[in-house]
N, C-alpha and C positions, 0 to 999 in steps of 0.2 A: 169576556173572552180574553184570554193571553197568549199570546203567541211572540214566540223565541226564534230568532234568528241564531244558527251558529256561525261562528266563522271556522277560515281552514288555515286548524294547526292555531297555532300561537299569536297568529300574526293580525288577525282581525279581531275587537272586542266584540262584546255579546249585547245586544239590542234589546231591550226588551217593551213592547207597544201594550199597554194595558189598555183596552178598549170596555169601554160601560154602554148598555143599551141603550142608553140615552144616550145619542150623539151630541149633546148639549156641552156633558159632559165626559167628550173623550180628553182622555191622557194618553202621553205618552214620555216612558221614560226611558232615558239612557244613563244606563248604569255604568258604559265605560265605552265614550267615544274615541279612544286613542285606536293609532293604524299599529301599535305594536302593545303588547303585554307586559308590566313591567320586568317579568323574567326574561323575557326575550332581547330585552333593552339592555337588563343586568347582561347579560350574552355577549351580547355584538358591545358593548364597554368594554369587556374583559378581554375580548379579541384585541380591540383597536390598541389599549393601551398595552398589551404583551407586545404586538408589531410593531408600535411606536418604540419601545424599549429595546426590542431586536432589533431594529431596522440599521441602526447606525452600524452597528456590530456586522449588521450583512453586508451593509454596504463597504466597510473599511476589507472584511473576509473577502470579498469579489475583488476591489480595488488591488490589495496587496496579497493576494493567495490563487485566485483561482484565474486572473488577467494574466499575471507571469506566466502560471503555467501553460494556458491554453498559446501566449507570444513565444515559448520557448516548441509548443506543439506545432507552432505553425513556424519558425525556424527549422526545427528539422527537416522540412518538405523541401525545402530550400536549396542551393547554393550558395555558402552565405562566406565570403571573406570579407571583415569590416564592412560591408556593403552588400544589400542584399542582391540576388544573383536569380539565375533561371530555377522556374520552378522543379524540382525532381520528384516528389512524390515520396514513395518509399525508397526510393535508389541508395540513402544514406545507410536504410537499416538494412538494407541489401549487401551497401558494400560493409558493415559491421558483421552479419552473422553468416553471409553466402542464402545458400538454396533453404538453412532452416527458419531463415525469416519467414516466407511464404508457410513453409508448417505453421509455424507459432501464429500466424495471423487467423489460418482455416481454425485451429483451434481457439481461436479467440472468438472470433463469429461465431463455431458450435458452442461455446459456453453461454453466450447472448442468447442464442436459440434455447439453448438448457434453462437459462436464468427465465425465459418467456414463458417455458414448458411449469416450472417452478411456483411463478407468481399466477398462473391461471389453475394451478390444482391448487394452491393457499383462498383464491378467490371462489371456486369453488364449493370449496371444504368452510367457509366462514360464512357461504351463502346457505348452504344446505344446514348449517346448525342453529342459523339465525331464522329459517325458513322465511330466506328473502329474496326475491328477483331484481338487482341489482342492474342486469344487463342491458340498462338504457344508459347505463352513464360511461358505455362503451362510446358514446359517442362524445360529450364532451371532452372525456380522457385523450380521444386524438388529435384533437383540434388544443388540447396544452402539449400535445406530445411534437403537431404541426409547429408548435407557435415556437416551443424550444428550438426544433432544427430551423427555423427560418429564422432567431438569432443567431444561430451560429452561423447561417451561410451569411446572413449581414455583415459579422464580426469576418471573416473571413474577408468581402470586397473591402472593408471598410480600414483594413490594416496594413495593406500595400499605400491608401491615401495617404493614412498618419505619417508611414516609415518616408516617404517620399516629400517629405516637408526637405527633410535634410538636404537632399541635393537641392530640392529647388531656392533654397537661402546662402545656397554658395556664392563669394562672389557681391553676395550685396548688403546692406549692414544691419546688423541685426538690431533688434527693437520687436517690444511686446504689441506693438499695434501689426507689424509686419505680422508676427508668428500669428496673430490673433486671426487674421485676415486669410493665411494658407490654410488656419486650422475649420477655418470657417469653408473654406473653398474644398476641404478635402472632403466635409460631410455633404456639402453638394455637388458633389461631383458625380457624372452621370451613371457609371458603374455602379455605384453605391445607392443612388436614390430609390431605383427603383426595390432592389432588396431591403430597404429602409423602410418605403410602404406598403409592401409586403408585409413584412413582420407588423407593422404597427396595425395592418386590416386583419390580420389571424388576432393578433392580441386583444384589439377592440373586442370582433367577434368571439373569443374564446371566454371574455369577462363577461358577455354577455348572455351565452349560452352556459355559462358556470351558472349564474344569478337564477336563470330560467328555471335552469334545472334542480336546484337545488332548492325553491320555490316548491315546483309541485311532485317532488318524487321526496318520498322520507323514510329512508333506513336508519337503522342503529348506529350505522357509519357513514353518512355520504361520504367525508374526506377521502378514508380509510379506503371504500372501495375505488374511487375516481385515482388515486395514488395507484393502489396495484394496478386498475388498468392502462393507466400511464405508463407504468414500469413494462407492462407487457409490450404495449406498442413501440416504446424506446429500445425497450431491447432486443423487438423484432426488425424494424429499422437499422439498428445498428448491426444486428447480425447478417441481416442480409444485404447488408452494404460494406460488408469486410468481406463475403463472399464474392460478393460484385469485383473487390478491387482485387484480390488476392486469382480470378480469374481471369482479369483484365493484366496485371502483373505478370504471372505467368505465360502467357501468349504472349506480350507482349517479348517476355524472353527468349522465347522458342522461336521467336520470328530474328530476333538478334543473332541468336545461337545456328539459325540455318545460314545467315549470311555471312556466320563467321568460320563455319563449318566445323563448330562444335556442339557436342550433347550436353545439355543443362543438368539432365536426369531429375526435373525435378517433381514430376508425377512418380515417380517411383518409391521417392526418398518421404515422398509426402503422404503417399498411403503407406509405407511401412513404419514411417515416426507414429500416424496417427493412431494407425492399430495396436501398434506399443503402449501409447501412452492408453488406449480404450483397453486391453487389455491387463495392463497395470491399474487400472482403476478397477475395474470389475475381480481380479484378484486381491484388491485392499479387501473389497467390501467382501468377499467371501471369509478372509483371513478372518476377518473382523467379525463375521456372524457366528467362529467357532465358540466363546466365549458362552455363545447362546444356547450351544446344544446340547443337550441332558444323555443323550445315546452315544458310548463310544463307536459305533456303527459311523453315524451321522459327523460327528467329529474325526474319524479315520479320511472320512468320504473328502470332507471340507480341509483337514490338510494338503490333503493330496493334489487336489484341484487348486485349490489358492496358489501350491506348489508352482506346477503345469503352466499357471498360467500369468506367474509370475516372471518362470523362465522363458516361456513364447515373449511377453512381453521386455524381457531383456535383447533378448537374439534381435529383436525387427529395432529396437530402441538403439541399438549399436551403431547402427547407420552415424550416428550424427558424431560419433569422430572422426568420419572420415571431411561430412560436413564444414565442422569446425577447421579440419587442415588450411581449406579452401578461403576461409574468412579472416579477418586484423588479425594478427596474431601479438597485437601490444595490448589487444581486446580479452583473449582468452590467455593471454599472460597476466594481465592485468584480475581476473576473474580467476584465476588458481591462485594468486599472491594473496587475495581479500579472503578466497576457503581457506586457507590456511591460518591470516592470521583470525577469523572467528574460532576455526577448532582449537585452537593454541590458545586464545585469549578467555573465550567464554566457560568451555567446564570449569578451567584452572581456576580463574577468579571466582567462581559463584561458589567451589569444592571450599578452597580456603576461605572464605566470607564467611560461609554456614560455620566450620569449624570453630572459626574465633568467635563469633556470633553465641553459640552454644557456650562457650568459655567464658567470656566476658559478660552471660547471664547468669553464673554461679554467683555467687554470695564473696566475692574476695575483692580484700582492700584493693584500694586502689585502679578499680576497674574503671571510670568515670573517665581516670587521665589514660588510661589506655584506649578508649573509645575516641578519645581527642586524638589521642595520635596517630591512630588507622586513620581516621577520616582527614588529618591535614595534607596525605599526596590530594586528594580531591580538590581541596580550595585552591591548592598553589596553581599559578599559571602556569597553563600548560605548555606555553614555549620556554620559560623558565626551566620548566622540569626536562623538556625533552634539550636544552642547550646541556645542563648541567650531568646527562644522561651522556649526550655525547663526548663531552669530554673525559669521563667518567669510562667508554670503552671505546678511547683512540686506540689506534691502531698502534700508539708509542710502546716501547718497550718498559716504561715511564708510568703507565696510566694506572689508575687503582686497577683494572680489571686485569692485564696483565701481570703486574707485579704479585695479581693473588695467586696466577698460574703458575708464574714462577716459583713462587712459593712452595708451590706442592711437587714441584719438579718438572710442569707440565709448558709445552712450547710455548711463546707469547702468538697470540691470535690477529686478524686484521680486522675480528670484528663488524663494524659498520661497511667495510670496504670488503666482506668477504662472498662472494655469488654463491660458493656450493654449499650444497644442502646437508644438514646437519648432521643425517644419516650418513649423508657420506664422509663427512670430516669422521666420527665417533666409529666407522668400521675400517675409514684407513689409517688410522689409530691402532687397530688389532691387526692389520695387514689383510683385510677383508675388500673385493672391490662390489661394491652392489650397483646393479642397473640403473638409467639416468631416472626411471621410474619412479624409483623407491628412494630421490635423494632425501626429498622431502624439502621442509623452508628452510633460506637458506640463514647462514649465520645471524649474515645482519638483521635478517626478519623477526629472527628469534630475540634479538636485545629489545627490537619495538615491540614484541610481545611484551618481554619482561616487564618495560613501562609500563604497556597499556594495565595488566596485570598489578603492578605494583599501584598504578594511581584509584581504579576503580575498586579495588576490594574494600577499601575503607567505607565508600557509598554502599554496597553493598552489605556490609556488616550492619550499617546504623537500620537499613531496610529489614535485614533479616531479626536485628534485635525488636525491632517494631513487632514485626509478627510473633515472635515468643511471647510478648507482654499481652498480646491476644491469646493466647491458647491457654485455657480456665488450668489453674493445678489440681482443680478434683478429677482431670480425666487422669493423669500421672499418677496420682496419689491410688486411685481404685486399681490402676495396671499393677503399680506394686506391691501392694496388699494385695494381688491375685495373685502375688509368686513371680511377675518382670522382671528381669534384670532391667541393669542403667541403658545397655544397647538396646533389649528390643521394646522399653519406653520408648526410645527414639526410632527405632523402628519402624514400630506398628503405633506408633498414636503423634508422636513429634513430628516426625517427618511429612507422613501424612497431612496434619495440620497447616505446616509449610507449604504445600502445593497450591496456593494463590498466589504467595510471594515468590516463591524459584521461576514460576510463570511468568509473571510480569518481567521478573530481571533478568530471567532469559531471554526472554521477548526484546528486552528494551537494549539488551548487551548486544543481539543478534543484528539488529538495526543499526546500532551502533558502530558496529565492527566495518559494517558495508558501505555506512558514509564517513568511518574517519579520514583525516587527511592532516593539524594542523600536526602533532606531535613527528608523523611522519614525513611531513613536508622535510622538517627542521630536520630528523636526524637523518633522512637519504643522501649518499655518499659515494664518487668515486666507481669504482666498477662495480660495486653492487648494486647499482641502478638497473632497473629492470627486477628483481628479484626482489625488491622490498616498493615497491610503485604497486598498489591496488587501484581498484575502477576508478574510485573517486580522481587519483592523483594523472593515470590514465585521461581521462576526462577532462582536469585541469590543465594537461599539457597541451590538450587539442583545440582548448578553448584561445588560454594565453598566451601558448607558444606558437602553434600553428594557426593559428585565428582561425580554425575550421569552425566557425560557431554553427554551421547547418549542420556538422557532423557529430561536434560534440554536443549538440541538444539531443539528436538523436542515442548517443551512448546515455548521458544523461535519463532517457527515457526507457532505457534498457533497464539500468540500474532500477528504476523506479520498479518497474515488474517485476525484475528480480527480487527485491526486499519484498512488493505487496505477495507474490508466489512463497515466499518464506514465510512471509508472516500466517496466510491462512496455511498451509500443510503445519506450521508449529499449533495453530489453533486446534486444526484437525485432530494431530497426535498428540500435543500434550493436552491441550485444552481441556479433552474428555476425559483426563485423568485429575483432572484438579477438583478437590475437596474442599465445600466452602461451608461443610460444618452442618 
C-alpha cells in the first residue's frame, strides 16, 4: 500500500511511506525532507539579494531625499527665525495664499478621496478578471498603512528632541561624547518613547501578520493586491484628515474673524472655487469625448455643453483674483515674473532647437563644428555667462547692446535696470499708451530670457538631433514617392515622430523655468528688482534675507505643487498626443 502525503503550496516536500504486508518488512521513504522547495528557495534568494542591493540606495534616498523634505515639511508648521518658534499649523500658507489656501487643501483631501475611489475600481477590475477573492488582505494592508502613519507621528515628537540639542549645548563646550549623550537623551525622552513603541508594536505586528497572511492565502498577486489596498487606506486617511484640518482651520477663523468684527467669506469663496474647478474638469472630459463621436448631432450636442460648462466654470473660478489681492503680493509677483519667463523661454528655445536640429541633419560640410558650437553656451558656467551677459547689456551708453541701438538710430536702453513692460516700451515708441495689464515682462526680464534661450537651445538641439537618427528613412522616402512635399514629410511623418522628444524637453524646460535662480540671481539689478525676481529667488530672499525659514519652507512647498500641478496637466494634454511609433 502507498500512501502520499501532500504538502501546502511549495513550502512543504512530499513523503512518501511505502508499506508491504509484511510488517517485517515496512519501508519507508522520503523522497524530499526539506521545509522548502528548491524553487521556492531559488525565490526568497532572488528577493534577499535584489534588497540587499537596493537597500543601501534606500537608505542614502531616505537619509538625503525624503528626511529634508519631510524637515522642511515640518518647518513650515512652524515659526521659525534661526530658532525654532511656536507651532502655527497652516498659518504660513495662510498667510502666502489668504482664504484660497483652505480651497486648495478641500481639494486636495477630494483628490485623496478620488485616488481611494481609483485604486478600489483597479482592485476590483484585476480581482474580477483574475476570478479572485483577494478581500482578506484588507486587513493586513491597514495594519502597513497603521504602521506608516505611526512613523510619522514618531518622526514628528521625535524632531523637536533632535532640533533642541542646539540650545541645550549653549554655554557649555562642545565635545562628541557631550552631543553623543544629548543625542542619546533625546530618543528617550518621555514624549518620544511612548510613540517610539508604538510604532515598533504596529511594525512587529504588521511583519507578522504579513508572514501569516501571505502563508495561507495565494493569489496571482499577493504584493500587488496588499499595495493597492494600502494605497486605498493611505489615501483615505489622509483625505479625511485634510478634511478634518481644512474644518478645524476654517472655524477656527470665523471665530478670529467674529472677535475682530470682520467676514472671512471663506465658505463662499470655497464652494464657488470648488465648483469651478469640478466644473472645469467635467467640461475637459466632455470636450475631450468630442473626438469620439461619429454623429454630427452628438458632436454639435458636446460642443456646446463642454462650451457652457467651461464658461460656468470660468465665472465661479474668478473669485480667486480677488482672493489673491488679499494674499503676499512678492508671492504672486514672484509667480507672474516665473509665467512669464517659461512662456518667453520655453516655445522660443524648443522652436529654434527643432529648426537648427532639422538643418544640421542634412548632409552639409561642416555640420559636426556647428553642433559644437550650439552646444558650448550649455557647458560654459553659468555665472560666467550671466556676468558676461550683464556687462554686455549695461545700462552705458558704451555697452554692446546700446551701441547696436544707436546704430540703428534707436534710444540707448537701461536694460537690466528697466521695470516696464516691454509692451509698453515698443507702443510708447509709436506714441500708443496700453493698460498696466497688457505691459507684459519687463525689459530686464526679457534679457534673462534671452540668456536662458541662448544657453539651452544648444542641449536641445543635440536632444532633438538624437531623435532624427531614430526615425527610420523608409517612412520619408515612401511619403515622397507618394507625391510629399519637403514640408508635409515634416509634417505629417517628422514631426509627429518627434513627439517623445518635444515631450520630454518641454517637460524638463517647464520645470526648469520654475526653479531657476543662479543666472538670475547674477544679473538682477537696480530698480528692476521685483520684475525680474521669480518664486525661486522670492523664496531665497525669505529664507536668507528675512530668515523667515517657517515661511519660506512653506513657499518652497507651494512651488513644489505648483511644478507637480504642471507637470501632470502637461502629461494630461500633451502626453496623450505623444507618438511612440
Amino acid at each position: 500500500m502507498c500512501i502520499r502525503y501532500f504538502s501546502h503550496g511549495d513550502f512543504m516536500g512530499d513523503t512518501f511511506i511505502s508499506q508491504d504486508t509484511d510488517p517485517s518488512t515496512q519501508i519507508e521513504h522520503k523522497t524530499k525532507g526539506r521545509l522548502l522547495s528548491a524553487k521556492t528557495r531559488r525565490i526568497w534568494q532572488e528577493y534577499l539579494t535584489a534588497y540587499l542591493m537596493v537597500g543601501p540606495a534606500l537608505i542614502l534616498i531616505f537619509v538625503f531625499g525624503i528626511f529634508p523634505v519631510a524637515f522642511a515639511l515640518y518647518v513650515s508648521l512652524h515659526k521659525w527665525r534661526l530658532v525654532r518658534s511656536d507651532f502655527r499649523g497652516i498659518a504660513n500658507y495662510v498667510a502666502a495664499l489668504d482664504n484660497l489656501f483652505y480651497t486648495l487643501l478641500f481639494l486636495m483631501a477630494v483628490g485623496c478621496l478620488y485616488a481611494a475611489y481609483v485604486f478600489i475600481r483597479r482592485t476590483f477590475k484585476q480581482a474580477a478578471e483574475n476570478k479572485e477573492r483577494p478581500w482578506l488582505f484588507i486587513i493586513p494592508s491597514l495594519f502597513y498603512t497603521a504602521t506608516v502613519l505611526a512613523f510619522v507621528r514618531w518622526i514628528f515628537f521625535q524632531l523637536p528632541e533632535f532640533l533642541d540639542i542646539a540650545d541645550k549645548i549653549r554655554g557649555l563646550e562642545k565635545s562628541r561624547e557631550l552631543f553623543m549623550t544629548l543625542l542619546g537623551e533625546a530618543f528617550q525622552a518621555e514624549t518620544v518613547q511612548p510613540a517610539w513603541r508604538f510604532f515598533i508594536t504596529l511594525f512587529l505586528l504588521s511583519l507578522l501578520i504579513a508572514i501569516l497572511f501571505n502563508w495561507f492565502i495565494r493569489t496571482s498577486d499577493n504584493i500587488g493586491y496588499q499595495a493597492k489596498f494600502s494605497g486605498i487606506w493611505l489615501a483615505l486617511a489622509v483625505g479625511i484628515g485634510l478634511l478634518w484640518i481644512t474644518y478645524q482651520a476654517i472655524q477656527t477663523a470665523y471665530v478670529e474673524a467674529i472677535e475682530t468684527g470682520t467676514d472671512p467669506g471663506i465658505w463662499p469663496q470655497l464652494i464657488m472655487i470648488s465648483s469651478g474647478v469640478l466644473l472645469l474638469i467635467i467640461g475637459w472630459k466632455v470636450w475631450r469625448s468630442i473626438e469620439h463621436t461619429d454623429s454630427n448631432r452628438g458632436m454639435i450636442v458636446r460642443i456646446i455643453g463642454a462650451s457652457v460648462l467651461l464658461v460656468g466654470a470660468v465665472v465661479l473660478i474668478i473669485e480667486i483674483p480677488t482672493i489673491v489681492a488679499s494674499g503676499d503680493k512678492d508671492l504672486w509677483q514672484g509667480l507672474k515674473v516665473t509665467v512669464f519667463f517659461s512662456m518667453g523661454t520655453v516655445p522660443v528655445q524648443l522652436a529654434i532647437a527643432l529648426l537648427l536640429a532639422v538643418l544640421l541633419y542634412q548632409k552639409i560640410k561642416g555640420s559636426s563644428i556647428f553642433r559644437m558650437i550650439f552646444f558650448l553656451p550649455y557647458v560654459t558656467p553659468v555665472v560666467a555667462s550671466a556676468a558676461v551677459f550683464k556687462q554686455m547689456f549695461s545700462n552705458r551708453a558704451t555697452s554692446p547692446a546700446n551701441a547696436l541701438l544707436t546704430t540703428f538710430g534707436a534710444e540707448p536702453q537701461l536694460w537690466l535696470r528697466e521695470p516696464d513692460g516691454i509692451f509698453t516700451i515698443l507702443a510708447g515708441a509709436v506714441g500708443i499708451d496700453l493698460p498696466g495689464w497688457a505691459a507684459g515682462p519687463s525689459l530686464a526680464l526679457m534679457v534673462i530670457i534671452f540668456l536662458s534661450v541662448w544657453t539651452f537651445v544648444g542641449y536641445n538641439v543635440v536632444i532633438y538631433l538624437a531623435g532624427l537618427v531614430n526615425i527610420p528613412h523608409e517612412l520619408n522616402e515612401a511619403a515622397e514617392i507618394d507625391g510629399a512635399g519637403k514640408w508635409q514629410v515634416f509634417r505629417h511623418v517628422t514631426f509627429p515622430l518627434l513627439s517623445p522628444t518635444t515631450y520630454f524637453l518641454s517637460l524638463i524646460a517647464i520645470i526648469g523655468t520654475f526653479k531657476a535662480f543662479n543666472t538670475i540671481w547674477v544679473l538682477r539689478d537696480g530698480a528692476a528688482l521685483g520684475t525680474t525676481d521669480p518664486f525661486s529667488v522670492v523664496i531665497f530672499a525669505e529664507f536668507f534675507e528675512k530668515t523667515r525659514y517657517g515661511y519660506a519652507s512653506a513657499l518652497a512647498f507651494i512651488l513644489f505643487a505648483i511644478i507637480i500641478s504642471l507637470t501632470l496637466i502637461n502629461n494630461r494634454v500633451q502626453g496623450s498626443r505623444v507618438f511612440y511609433g
